[in-house]
C-alpha positions as CSV (number, residue, x, y, z in Angstrom):
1,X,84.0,112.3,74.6
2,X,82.6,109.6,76.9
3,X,84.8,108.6,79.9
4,X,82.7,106.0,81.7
5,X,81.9,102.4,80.7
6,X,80.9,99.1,82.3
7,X,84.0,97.4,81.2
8,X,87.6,99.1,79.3
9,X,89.3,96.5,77.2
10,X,93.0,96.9,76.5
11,X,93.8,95.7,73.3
12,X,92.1,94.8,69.7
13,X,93.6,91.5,68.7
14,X,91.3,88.3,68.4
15,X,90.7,88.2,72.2
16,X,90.3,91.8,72.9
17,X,87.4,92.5,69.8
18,X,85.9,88.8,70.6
19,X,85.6,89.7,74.1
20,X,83.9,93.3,73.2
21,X,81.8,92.0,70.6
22,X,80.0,89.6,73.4
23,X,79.5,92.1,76.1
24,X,78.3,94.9,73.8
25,X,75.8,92.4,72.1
26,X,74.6,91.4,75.6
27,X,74.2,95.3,76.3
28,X,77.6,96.7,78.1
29,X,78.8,99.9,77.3
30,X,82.4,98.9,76.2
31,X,85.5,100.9,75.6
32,X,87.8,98.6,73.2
33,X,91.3,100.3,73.2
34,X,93.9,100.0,70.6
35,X,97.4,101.5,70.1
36,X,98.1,100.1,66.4
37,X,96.5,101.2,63.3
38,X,94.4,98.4,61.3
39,X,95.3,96.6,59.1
40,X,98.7,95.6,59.9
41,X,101.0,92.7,60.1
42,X,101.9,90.8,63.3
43,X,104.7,88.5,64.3
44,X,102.2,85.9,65.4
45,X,101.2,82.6,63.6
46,X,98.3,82.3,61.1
47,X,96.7,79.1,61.5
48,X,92.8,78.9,63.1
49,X,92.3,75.8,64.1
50,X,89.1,73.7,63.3
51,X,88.3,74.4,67.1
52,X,87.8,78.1,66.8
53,X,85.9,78.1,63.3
54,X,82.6,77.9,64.9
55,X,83.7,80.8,67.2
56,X,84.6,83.0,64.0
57,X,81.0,82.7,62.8
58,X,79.2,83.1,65.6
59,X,80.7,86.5,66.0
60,X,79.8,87.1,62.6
61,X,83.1,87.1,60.6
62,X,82.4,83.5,59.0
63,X,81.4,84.3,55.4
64,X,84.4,86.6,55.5
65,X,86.6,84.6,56.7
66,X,86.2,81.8,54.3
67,X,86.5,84.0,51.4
68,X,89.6,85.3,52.4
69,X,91.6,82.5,54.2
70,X,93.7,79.7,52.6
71,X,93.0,76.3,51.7
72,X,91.8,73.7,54.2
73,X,95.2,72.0,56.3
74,X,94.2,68.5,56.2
75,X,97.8,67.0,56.5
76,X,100.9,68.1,59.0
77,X,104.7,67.9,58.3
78,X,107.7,67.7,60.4
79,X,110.9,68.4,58.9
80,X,114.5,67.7,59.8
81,X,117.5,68.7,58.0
82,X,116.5,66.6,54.7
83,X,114.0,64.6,56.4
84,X,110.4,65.1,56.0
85,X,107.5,63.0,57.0
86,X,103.9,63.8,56.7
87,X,100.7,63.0,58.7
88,X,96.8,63.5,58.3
89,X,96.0,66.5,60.5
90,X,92.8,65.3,62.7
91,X,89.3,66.3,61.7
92,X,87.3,68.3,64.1
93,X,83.5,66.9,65.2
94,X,81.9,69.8,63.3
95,X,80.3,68.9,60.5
96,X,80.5,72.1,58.9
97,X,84.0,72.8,60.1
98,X,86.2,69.9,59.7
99,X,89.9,71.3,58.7
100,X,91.3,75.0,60.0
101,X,92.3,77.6,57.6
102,X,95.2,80.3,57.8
103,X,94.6,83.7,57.5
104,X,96.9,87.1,58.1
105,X,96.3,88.8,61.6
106,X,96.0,92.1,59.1
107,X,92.4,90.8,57.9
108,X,91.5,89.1,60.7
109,X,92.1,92.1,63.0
110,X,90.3,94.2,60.9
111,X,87.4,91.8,60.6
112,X,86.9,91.3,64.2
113,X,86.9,95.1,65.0
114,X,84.8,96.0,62.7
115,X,82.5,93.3,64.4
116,X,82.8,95.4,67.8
117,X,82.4,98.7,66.3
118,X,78.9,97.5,64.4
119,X,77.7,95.4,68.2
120,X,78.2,99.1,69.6
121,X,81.5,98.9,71.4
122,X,83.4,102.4,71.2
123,X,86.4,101.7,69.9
124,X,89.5,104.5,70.8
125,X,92.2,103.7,68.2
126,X,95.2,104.4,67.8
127,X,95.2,105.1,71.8
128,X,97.5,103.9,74.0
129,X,96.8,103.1,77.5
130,X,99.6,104.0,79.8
131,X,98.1,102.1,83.0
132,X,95.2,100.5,84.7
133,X,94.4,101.6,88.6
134,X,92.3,101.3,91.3
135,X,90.6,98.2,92.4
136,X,87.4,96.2,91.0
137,X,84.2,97.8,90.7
138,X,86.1,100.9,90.3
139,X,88.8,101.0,87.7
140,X,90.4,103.5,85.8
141,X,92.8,103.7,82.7
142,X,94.8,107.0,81.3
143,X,95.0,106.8,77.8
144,X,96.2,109.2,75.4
145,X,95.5,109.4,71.4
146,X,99.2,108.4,69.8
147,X,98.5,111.3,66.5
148,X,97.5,113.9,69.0
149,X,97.9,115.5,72.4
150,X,95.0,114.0,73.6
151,X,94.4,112.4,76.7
152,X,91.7,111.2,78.9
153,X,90.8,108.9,82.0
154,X,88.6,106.1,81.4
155,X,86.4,104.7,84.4
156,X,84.4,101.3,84.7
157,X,83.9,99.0,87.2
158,X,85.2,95.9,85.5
159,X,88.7,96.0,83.5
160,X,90.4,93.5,80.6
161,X,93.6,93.1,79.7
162,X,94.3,91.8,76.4
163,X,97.5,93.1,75.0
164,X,100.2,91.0,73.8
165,X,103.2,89.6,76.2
166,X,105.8,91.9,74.0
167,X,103.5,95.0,74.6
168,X,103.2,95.4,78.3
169,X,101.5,98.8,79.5
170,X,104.1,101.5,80.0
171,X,103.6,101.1,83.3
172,X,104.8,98.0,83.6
173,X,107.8,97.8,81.8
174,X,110.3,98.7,84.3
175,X,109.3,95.4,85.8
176,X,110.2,93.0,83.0
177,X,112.8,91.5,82.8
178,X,115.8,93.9,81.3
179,X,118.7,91.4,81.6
180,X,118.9,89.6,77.9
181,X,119.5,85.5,78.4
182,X,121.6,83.5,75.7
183,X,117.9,81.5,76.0
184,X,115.9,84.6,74.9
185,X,113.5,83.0,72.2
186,X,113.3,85.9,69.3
187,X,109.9,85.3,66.6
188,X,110.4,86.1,63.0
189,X,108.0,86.0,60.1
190,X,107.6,86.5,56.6
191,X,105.4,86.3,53.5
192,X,106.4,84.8,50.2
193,X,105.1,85.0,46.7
194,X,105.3,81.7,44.3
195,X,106.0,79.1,47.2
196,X,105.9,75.9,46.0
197,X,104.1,74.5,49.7
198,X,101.6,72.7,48.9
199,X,97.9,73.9,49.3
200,X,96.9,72.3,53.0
201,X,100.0,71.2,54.2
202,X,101.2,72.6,57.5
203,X,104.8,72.0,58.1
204,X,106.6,72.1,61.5
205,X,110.4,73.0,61.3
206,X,112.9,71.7,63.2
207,X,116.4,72.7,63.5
208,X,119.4,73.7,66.3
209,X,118.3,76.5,68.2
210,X,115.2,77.0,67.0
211,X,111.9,76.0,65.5
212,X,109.1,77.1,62.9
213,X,106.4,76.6,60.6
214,X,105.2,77.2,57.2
215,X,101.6,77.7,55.9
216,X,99.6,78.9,52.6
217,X,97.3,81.8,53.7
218,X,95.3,84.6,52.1
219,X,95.6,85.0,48.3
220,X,98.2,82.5,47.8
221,X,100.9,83.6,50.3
222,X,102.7,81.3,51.6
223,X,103.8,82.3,55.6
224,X,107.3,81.6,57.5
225,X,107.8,82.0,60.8
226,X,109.9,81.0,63.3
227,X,111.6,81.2,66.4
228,X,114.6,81.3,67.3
229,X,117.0,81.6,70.6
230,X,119.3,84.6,71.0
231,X,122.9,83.0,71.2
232,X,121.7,81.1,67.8
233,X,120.8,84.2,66.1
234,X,124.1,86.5,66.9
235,X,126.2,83.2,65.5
236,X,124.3,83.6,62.0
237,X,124.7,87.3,62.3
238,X,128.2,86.6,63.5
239,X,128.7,84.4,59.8
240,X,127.2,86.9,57.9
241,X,128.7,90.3,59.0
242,X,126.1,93.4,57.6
243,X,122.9,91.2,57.1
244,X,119.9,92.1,58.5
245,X,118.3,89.7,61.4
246,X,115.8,88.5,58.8
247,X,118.0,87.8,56.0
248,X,120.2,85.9,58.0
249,X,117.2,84.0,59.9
250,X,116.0,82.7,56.3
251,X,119.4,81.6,55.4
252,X,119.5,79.2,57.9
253,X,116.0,78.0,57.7
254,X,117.3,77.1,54.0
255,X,120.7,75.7,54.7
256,X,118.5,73.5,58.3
257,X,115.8,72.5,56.5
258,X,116.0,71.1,53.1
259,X,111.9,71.6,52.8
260,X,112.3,75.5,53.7
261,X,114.7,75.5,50.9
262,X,112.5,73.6,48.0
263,X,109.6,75.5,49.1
264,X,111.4,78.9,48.7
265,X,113.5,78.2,45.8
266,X,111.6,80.3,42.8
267,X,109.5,82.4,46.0
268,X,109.6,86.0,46.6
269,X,109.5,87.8,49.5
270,X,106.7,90.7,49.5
271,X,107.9,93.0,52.6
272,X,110.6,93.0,55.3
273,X,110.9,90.2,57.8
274,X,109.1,91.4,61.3
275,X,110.6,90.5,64.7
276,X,109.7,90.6,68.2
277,X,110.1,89.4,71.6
278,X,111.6,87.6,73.3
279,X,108.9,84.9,74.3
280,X,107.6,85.0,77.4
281,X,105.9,81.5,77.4
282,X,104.1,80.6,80.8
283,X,100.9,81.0,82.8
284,X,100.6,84.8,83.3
285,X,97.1,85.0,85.2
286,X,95.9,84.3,88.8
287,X,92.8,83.6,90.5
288,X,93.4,86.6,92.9
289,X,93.7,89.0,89.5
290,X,91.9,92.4,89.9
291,X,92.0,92.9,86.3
292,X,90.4,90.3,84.0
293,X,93.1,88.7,81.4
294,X,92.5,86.8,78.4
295,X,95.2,86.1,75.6
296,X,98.3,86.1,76.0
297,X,97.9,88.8,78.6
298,X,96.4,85.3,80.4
299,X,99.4,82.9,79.4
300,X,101.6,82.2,76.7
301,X,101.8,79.2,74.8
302,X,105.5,78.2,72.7
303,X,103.9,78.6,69.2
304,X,105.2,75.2,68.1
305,X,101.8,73.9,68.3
306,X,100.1,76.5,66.7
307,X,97.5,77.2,69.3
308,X,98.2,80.8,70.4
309,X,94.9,81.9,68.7
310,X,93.0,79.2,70.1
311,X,93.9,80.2,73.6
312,X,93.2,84.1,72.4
313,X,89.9,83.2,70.9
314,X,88.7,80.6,73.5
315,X,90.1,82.2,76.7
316,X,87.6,85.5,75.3
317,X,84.7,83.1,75.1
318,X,85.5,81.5,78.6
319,X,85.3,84.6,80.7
320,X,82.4,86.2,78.5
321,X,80.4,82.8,80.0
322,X,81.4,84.0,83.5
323,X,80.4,87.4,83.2
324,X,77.5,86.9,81.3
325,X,76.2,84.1,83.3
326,X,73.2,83.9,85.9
327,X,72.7,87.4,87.3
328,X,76.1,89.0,86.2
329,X,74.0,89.4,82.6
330,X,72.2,92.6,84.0
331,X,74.5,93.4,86.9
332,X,78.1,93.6,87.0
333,X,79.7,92.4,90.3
334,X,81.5,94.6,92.3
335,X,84.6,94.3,94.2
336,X,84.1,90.8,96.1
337,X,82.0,89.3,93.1
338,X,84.4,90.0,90.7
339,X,87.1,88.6,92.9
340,X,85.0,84.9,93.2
341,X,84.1,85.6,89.2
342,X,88.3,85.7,88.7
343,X,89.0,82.5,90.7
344,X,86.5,80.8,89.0
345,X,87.9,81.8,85.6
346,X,91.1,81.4,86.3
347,X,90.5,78.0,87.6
348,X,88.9,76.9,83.9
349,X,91.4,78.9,82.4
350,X,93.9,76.3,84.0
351,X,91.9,73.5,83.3
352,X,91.2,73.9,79.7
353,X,94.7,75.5,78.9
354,X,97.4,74.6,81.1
355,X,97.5,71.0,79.6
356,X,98.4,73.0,76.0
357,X,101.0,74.7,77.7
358,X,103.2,72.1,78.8
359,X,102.7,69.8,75.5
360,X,103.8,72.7,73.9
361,X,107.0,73.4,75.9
362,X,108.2,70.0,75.9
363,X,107.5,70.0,71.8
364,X,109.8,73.3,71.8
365,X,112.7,71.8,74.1
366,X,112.7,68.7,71.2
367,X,112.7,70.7,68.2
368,X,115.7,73.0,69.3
369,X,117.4,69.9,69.7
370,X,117.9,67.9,66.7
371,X,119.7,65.1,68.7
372,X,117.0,64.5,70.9
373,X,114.3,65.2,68.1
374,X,116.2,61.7,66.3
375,X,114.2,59.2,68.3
376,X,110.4,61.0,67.6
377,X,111.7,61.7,63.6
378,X,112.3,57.7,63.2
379,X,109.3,56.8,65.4
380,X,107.2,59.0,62.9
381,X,108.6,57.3,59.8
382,X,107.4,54.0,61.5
383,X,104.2,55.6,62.5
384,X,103.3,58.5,60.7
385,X,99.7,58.7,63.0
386,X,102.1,59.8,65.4
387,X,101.8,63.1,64.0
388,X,98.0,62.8,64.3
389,X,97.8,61.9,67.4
390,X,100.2,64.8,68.8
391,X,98.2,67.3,66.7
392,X,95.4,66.3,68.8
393,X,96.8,66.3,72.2
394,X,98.1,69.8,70.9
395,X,93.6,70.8,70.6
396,X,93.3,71.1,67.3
397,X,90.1,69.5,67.4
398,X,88.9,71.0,70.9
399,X,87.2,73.9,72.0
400,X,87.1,75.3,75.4
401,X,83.5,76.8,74.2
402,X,80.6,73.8,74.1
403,X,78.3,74.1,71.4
404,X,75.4,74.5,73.7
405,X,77.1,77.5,74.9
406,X,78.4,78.9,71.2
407,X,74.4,78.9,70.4
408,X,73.3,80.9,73.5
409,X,76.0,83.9,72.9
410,X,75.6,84.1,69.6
411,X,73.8,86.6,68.4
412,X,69.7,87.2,68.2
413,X,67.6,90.1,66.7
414,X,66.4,90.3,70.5
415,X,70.3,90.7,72.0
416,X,71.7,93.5,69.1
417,X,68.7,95.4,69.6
418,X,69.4,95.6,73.7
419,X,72.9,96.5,72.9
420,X,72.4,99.8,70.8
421,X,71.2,101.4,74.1
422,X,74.5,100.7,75.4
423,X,75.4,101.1,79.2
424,X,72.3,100.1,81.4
425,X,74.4,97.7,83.6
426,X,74.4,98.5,87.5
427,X,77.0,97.6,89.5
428,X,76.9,96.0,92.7
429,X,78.7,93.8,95.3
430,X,77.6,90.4,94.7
């Protein structure tokens, strides 16, 4: 099996696949590693926003994705106890791609690595990669096959992290953080049959301790999810000795928010509830970085706002653009290249991101807090545009990609030809 490549990818969600789809279409021999099994469900919200739409169908998943995503959301919701108010969700620029869509991580996933595998990345899944070493322009990554006793070293000169914050390399988790905190925010999400949410509606739930979100995806399933902190969950367990996390997690999203409970009220849950965490919100890359991060490998965003794919999606596009730019197209840099290519992304990374980050923290901090979320709840009754306006500040409408740039990675006869010779990079120190 082959062992060396001009860049390992760890990790197959949206920014992992996006990221291997551009570099093997520009004509890098790509390892794209992967420890789950496709399809499968994810604790991780749904929505696409407008912004990344254009993304989607450049890498060549848009067809697909429109046939198998949920309706349009053209209006947002925040609800409070029995309170609800609704808003007109901005429109995006596009004029193809005006309103986001929902859609299951289990097809998307599955969409975007099939994407890789057909632009000629070799894709090693279900493998799990037990550590990244060395240095750049020389890196290499032990993985081993998770059905089998396989196991093999993978070297390239450039290295990407793109797993998840609550799947750190096995390397790395003695160094997380093992002491739990009453703060610890846990996710949970579920899928209901016969929801009564209406069809482009995208509620945002507020309640003590927590906060979540509902949305209609694929084939008419309607999407909960939440989070919630620790200290709040073990006092619902607490009242309701012998339930499972989940069941006790929906209970209270029906007894907090009066909209869960109309919504719910004649639904159906298809599957278990799926957990995970805790949360590990923040800015998690750094311009002196040896290896490459995009996702939530990169930062971490509190899901309130529902832009935790847009950040996968986008930071994917963003340091494609640096590697792929000026001479880094047919050479890969080497050690002190890399390290100016890293500040440089991490310095846009910051830019277009951070801002996201901290609108989404100080949305969280509000929601858990019902007393404090008073004030916004009667200012959006005054002014529902309110709503509008904070979905905006959240980027819903805004792409770190420009169009310009969209165009010029997408792909051409020219570029998917190159790539099936896979693996003509050099490297050097630029």
């Amino acid at each position: 099996m082959r062992t060396h490549f001009d860049a390992l990818i760890v990790g197959a969600g949206p920014a992992g696949s996006s990221a291997a789809i551009l570099l093997a279409r520009a004509g890098w021999s790509v390892a794209l590693i992967e420890k789950q099994s496709f399809p499968r469900r994810k604790v991780c919200g749904e929505c696409l926003a407008a912004s990344n739409l254009p993304l989607l169908a450049a890498l060549g998943i848009g067809p697909a994705l429109a046939a198998a995503a949920g309706p349009e959301l053209s209006q947002v919701a925040l609800l409070l106890g029995e309170q609800k108010i609704v808003a007109d969700l901005p429109a995006a620029a596009h004029e193809r791609y005006r309103w986001g869509r929902a859609l299951g991580r289990e097809t998307l996933d599955t969409l975007l690595l099939g994407q890789a595998r057909s632009a000629g990345a070799h894709v090693l899944q279900p493998w799990a990669a037990q550590a990244i070493e060395g240095r750049a322009g020389d890196w290499r990554c032990a993985v081993r096959a998770i059905d089998s006793a396989a196991a093999l070293t993978l070297r390239a000169p450039l290295a990407i992290a793109a797993y998840g914050s609550w799947e750190p390399l096995p390397a790395q988790r003695p160094r997380r953080r093992l002491v739990r905190s009453a703060a610890d925010l846990l996710a949970f999400k579920a899928n209901f049959r016969d929801a009564s949410l209406d069809d482009g509606l995208l509620p945002v739930l507020s309640f003590d301790g927590g906060y979540g979100g509902m949305v209609v995806a694929a084939d008419g399933l309607t999407t909960v999810a939440c989070c919630i902190r620790r200290d709040r969950l073990e006092a619902c367990r607490r009242a309701a000795p012998g339930w499972r996390a989940g069941d006790a997690v929906e209970a209270l999203l029906k007894r907090a928010c009066g909209g869960v409970r109309v919504a719910l009220q004649a639904a159906s849950r298809e599957g278990p509830w799926l957990a995970a965490g805790p949360l590990d919100p923040g800015i998690h890359l750094h311009a002196d970085d040896g290896v490459l991060r995009i996702g939530n490998a990169a930062g971490e965003a509190h899901p309130i706002i529902g832009e935790g794919m847009s950040m996968a999606l986008q930071s994917a596009w963003l340091l494609c653009v640096h590697l792929l730019g000026g001479e880094c197209r047919d050479v890969i840099p080497a050690e002190l290249g890399q390290r100016e290519l890293a500040r440089r992304y991490a310095a846009e990374w910051r830019r277009q991101f951070a801002p996201r980050l901290r609108l989404a923290a100080a949305f969280a901090q509000l929601a858990m807090r019902p007393a404090a979320a008073a004030l916004p709840m009667a200012l959006g009754r005054s002014w529902p545009g309110l709503l509008t306006l904070a979905a905006s500040w959240g980027g819903k409408t805004r792409c770190a990609v420009d169009p310009a740039t969209i165009a010029w990675l997408a792909p051409t006869e020219r570029r998917v030809a190159e790539s099936r010779g896979g693996g003509k990079l050099a490297s050097r120190a630029l």
